[in-house]
N, C-alpha and C positions, 0 to 999 in steps of 0.2 A: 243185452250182450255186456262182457266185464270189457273194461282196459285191459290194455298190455300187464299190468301187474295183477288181475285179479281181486284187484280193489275197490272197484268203482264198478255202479251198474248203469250204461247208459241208457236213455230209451230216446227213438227219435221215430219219427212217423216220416222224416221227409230228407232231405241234404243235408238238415241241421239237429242237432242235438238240443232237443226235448227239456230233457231232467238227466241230471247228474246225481245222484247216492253213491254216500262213499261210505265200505264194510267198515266199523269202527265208530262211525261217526254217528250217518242216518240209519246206521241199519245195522241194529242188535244181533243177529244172525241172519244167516244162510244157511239153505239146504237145497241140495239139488238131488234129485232122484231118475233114474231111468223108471218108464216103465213098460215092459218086454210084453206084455200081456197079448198084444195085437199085431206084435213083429209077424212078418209072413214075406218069405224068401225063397218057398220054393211053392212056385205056383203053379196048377193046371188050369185049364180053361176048356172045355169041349164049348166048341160055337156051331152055327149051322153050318161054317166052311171045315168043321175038323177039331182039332185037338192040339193045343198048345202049350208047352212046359215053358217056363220062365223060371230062370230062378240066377241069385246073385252069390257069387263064390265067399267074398270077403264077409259078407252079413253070416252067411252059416257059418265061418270061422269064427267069425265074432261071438255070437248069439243061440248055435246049435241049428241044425235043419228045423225049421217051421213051417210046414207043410199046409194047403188049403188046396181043395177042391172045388171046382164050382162051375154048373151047368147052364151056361146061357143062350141058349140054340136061339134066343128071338136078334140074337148078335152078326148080324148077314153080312158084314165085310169087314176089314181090319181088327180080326181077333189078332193076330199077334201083338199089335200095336196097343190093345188094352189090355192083354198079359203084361206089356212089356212096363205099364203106364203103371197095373197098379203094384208091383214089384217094386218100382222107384216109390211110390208110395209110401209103402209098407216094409219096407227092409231095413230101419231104424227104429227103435224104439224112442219114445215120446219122451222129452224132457221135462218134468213138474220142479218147478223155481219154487220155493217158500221164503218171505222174507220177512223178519221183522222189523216195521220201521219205525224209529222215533226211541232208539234207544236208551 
């Protein structure tokens, strides 16, 4: 994650902060990329209780309708709830960090 200014990259595994790199200093560049490849926002699910649409309003404004279909009848109770699960999932695309350090 940056600082408040976008200068600094913290990494912390726990309460406390890890490692500090500052843009400028430890770190010759940055890039940051999306990548959309796997976004998926508007879901179907057929299970053995039925058929379930899922899908999240602001990601398809965002990113376009992305559509996926998928048959999993061995799904015997709370299909909407894994509609609902992998939508939260998948309705962001992936962030890739590049950084080079030791400028």
């Amino acid at each position: 994650m940056t600082d408040e200014n976008d200068d600094r990259i913290v990494f912390n595994t726990g309460a406390t902060i890890d490692h500090a790199l500052t843009v400028g200093k430890d770190i010759g560049s940055l890039t940051v990329e999306e990548d959309r490849e796997n976004v998926v926002n508007d879901y179907w699910l057929t299970w053995d209780g039925g058929t379930e649409r899922v899908s999240d309003g602001e990601s398809i404004n965002r990113y376009g309708r992305r559509f996926k279909y998928e048959s999993k009848t061995q799904i015997t109770s709370g299909g909407l709830a894994v509609a609902q699960a992998f939508v939260d999932e998948n309705k962001d695309p992936i962030q890739k960090v590049s950084a080079t350090v030791g400028a």
